[in-house]
VOPAGU-2260 file (C-alpha; in pm, 1 decimal, decimal comma):
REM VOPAGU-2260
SITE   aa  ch    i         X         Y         Z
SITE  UNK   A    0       0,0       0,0       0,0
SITE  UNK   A    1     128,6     376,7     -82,0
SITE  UNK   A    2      43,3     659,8      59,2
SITE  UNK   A    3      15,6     957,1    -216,1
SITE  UNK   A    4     128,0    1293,8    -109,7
SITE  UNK   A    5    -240,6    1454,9    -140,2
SITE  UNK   A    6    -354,5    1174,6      82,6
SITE  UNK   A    7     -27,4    1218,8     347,3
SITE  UNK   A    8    -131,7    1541,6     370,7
SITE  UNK   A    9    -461,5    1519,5     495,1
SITE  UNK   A   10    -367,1    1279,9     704,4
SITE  UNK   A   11    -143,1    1520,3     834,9
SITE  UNK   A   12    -423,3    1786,6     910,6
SITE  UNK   A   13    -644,1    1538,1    1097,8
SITE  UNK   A   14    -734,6    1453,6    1441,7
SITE  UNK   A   15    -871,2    1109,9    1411,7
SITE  UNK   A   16    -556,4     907,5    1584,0
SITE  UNK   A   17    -732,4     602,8    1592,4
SITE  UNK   A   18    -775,5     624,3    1147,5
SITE  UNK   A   19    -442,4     714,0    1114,6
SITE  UNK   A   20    -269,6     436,1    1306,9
SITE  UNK   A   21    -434,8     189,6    1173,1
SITE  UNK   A   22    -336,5     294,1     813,2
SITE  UNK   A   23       6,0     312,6     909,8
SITE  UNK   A   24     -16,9     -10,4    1090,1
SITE  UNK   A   25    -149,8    -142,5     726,5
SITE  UNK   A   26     124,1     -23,1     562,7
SITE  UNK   A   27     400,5    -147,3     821,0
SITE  UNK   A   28     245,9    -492,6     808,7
SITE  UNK   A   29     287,7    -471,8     454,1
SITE  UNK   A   30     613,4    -361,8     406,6
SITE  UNK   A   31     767,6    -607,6     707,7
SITE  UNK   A   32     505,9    -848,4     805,0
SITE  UNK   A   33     362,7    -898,0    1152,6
SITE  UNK   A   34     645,1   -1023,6    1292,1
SITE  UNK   A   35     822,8    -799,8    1535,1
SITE  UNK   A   36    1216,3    -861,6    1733,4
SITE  UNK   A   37    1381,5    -746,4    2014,4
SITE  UNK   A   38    1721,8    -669,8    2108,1
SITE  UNK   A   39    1908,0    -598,6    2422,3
SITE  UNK   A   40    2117,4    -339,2    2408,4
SITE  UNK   A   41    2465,5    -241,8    2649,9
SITE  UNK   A   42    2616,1     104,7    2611,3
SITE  UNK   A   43    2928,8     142,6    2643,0
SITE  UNK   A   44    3113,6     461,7    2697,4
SITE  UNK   A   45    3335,6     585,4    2424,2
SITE  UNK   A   46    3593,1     706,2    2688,2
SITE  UNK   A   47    3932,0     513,8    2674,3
SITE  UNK   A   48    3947,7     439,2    3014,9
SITE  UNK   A   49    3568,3     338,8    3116,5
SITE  UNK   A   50    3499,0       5,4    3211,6
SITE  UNK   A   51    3350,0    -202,1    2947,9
SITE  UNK   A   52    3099,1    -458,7    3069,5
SITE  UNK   A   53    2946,5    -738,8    2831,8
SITE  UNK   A   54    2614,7    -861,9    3002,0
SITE  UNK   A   55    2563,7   -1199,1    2888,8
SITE  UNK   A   56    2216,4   -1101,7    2754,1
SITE  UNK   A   57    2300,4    -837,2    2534,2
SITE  UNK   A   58    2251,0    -875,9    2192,0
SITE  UNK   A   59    2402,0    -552,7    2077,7
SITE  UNK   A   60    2709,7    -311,0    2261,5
SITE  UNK   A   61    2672,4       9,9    2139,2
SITE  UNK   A   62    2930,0     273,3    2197,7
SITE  UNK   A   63    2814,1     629,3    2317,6
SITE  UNK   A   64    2985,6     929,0    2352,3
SITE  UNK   A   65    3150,4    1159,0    2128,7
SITE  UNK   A   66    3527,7    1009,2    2111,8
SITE  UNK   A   67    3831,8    1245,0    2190,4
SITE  UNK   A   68    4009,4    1163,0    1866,6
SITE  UNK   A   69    4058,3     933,6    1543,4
SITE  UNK   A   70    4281,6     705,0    1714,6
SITE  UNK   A   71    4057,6     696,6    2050,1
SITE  UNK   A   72    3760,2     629,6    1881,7
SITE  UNK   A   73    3931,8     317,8    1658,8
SITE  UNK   A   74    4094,4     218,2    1957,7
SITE  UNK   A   75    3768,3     196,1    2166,4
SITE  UNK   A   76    3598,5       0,6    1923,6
SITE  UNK   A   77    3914,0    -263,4    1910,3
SITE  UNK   A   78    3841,9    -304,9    2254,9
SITE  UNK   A   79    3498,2    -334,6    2307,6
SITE  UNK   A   80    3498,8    -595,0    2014,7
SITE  UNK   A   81    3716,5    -781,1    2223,1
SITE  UNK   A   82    3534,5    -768,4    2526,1
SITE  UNK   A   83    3210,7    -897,7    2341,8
SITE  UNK   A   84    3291,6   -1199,8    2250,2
SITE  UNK   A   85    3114,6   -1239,4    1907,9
SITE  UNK   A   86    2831,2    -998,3    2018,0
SITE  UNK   A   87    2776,2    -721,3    1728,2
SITE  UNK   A   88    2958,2    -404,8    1787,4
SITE  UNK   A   89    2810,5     -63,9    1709,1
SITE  UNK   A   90    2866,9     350,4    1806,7
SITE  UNK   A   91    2919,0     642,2    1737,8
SITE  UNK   A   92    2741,1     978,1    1548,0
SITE  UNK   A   93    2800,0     988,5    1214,3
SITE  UNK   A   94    2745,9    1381,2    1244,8
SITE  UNK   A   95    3044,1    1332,2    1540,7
SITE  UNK   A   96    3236,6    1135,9    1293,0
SITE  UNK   A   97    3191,2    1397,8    1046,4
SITE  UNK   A   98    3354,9    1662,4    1275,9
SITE  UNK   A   99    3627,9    1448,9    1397,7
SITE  UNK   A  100    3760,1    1334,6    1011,2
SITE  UNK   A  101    3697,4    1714,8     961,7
SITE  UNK   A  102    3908,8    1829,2    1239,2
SITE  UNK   A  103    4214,6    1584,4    1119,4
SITE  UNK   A  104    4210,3    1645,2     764,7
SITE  UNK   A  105    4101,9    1279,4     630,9
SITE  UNK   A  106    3818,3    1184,7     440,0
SITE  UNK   A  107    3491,7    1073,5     609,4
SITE  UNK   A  108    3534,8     719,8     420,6
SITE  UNK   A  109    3907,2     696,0     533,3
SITE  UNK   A  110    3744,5     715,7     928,3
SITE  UNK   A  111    3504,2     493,4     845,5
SITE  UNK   A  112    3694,9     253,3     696,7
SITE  UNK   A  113    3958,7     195,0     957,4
SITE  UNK   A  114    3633,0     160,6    1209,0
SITE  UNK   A  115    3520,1    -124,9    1043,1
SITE  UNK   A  116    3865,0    -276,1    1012,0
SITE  UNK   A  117    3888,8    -232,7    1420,7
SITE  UNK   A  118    3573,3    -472,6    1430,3
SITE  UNK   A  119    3244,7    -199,5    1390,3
SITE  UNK   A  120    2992,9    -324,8    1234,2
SITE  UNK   A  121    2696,9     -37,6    1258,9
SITE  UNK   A  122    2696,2     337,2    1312,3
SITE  UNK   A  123    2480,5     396,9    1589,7
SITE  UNK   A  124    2272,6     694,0    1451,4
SITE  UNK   A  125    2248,8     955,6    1148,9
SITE  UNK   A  126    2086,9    1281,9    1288,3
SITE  UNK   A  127    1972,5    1374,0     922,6
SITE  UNK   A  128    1976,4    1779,7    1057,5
SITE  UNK   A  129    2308,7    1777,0    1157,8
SITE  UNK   A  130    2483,4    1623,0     860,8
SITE  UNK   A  131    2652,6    1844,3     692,0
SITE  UNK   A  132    2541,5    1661,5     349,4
SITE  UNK   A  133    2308,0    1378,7     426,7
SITE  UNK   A  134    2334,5    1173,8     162,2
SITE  UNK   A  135    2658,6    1139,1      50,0
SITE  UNK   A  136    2739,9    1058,3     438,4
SITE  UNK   A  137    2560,4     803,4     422,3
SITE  UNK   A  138    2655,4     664,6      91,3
SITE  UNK   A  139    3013,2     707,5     262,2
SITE  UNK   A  140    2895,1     497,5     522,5
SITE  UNK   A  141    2757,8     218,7     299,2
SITE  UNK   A  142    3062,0     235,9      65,5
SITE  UNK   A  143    3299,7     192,6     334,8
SITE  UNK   A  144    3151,3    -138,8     462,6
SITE  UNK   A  145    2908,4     -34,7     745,7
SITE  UNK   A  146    2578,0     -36,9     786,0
SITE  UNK   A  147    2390,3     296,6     945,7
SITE  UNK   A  148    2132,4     127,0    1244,1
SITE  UNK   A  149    1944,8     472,4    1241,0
SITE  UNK   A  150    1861,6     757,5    1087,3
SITE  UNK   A  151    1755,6    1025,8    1379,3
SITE  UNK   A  152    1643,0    1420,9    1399,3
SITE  UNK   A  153    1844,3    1626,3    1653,0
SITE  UNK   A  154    1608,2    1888,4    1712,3
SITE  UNK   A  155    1229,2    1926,3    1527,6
SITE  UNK   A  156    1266,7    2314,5    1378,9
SITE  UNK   A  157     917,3    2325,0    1282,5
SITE  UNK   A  158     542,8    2205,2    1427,2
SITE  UNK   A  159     459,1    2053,6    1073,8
SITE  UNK   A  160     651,0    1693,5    1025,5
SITE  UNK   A  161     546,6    1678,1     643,5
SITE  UNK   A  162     855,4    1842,7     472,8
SITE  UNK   A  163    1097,1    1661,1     714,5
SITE  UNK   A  164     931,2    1286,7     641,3
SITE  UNK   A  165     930,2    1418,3     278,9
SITE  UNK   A  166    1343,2    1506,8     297,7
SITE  UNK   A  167    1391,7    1136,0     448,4
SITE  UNK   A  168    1167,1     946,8     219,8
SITE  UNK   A  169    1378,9    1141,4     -95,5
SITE  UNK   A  170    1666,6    1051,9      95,9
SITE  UNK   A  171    1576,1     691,8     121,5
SITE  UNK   A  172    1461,1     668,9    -247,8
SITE  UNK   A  173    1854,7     754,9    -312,7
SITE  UNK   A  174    2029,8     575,2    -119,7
SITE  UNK   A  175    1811,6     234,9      12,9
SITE  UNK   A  176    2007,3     193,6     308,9
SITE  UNK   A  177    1862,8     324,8     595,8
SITE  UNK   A  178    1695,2      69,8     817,2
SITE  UNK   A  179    1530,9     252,5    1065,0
SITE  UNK   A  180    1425,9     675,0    1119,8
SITE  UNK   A  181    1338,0     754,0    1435,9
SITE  UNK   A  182    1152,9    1067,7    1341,9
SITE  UNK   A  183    1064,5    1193,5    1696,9
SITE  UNK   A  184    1376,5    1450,6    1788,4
SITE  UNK   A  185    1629,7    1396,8    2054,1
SITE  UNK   A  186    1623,7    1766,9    2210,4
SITE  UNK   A  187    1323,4    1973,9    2242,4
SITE  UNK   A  188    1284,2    2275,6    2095,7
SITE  UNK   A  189    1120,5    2515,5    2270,9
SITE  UNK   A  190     970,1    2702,3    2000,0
SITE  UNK   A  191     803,7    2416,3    1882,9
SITE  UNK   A  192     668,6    2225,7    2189,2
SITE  UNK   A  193     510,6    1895,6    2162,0
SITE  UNK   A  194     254,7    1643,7    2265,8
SITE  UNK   A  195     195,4    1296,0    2294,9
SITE  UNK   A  196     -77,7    1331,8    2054,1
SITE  UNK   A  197     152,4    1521,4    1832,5
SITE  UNK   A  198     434,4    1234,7    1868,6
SITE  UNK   A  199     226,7     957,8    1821,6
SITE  UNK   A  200      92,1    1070,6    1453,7
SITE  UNK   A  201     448,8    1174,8    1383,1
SITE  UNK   A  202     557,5     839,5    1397,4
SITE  UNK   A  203     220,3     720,4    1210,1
SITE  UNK   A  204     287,5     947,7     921,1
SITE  UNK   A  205     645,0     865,1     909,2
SITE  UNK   A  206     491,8     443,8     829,9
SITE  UNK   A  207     324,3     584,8     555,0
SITE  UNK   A  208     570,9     823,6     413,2
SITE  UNK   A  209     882,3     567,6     458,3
């Protein structure tokens, strides 16, 4: 099932909840089925000297933090891979990672590249407003290996999620790699308060605009 643009809209402009989450529902079910997974996840702090602790029912050690350097974050992830013990590896920002190859004059692949040799296997999160050019980022991140867990929003800079879930679903038409968009942002803007009624049909129309 697709959901045209006319019809996103009004979707958009509507108060009946109940309507729209059952046509996003609809079009989830199609796209993935009905089946639904779970995975435990252990953060880990990108810090060199933090403890790293694997709990035997994690699925997933993710990596958080913004690293100090090139060779502190590669040399985190070396050692977190070994302390997992066959238990996927992931971290990191790619916005962060974008700033640090920045700040040391190599190319965003070149990072990327010698994280995956250290043992990553995902980048953690995209925030698609803080890249400083989305796509080829990501495209970076595919070419070099990885695979990009999630595609996030920093901070919401408008009350109207349309052109936003528009930008990502162009974006995903590009590149077909992004597995996941959390489309509910991780600070709150002040100017543009929400509510739960306003977060739950944000991530309904992002189902339907995906």
């Amino acid at each position: 099932m697709t959901i045209a643009d006319q019809e996103l809209t009004s979707l958009a402009a509507s108060h009946d909840i109940i309507s729209i989450g059952m046509i996003a529902d609809e079009v989830r079910r199609g796209r993935h089925g009905a089946r639904t997974t779970f995975v435990r996840v252990a953060d880990v702090a990108s810090d060199v000297d933090a403890p790293i602790t694997a709990p035997p029912a994690a699925g997933e050690l993710r990596i958080v933090g913004v690293p100090a350097s090139r060779a502190a974050a590669v040399d985190r992830v070396r050692r977190v891979v070994a302390a997992a013990r066959g238990v996927p590896v992931t971290g990191f920002s790619l916005a962060d990672l974008e700033q640090i190859a920045a700040g040391e004059s190599i190319t965003l692949r070149a990072l990327l590249e010698e994280l995956r040799a250290a043992g990553l296997e995902l980048v953690a999160e995209a925030p698609f407003d803080l890249l400083q050019d989305p796509r080829r980022s990501i495209e970076e991140v595919n070419i070099a290996g990885l695979a990009l867990a999630r595609l996030t929003v920093d901070r919401a800079e408008s009350a109207d999620p349309l052109p936003l879930l528009k930008q990502v679903a162009d974006l995903q038409r590009a590149v077909g790699v992004v597995r996941a968009f959390a489309p509910l942002a991780r600070r709150v803007n002040p100017a543009v308060p929400t509510t739960g009624f306003d977060d739950v049909k944000r991530i309904a129309l992002e189902c339907g605009d995906s």
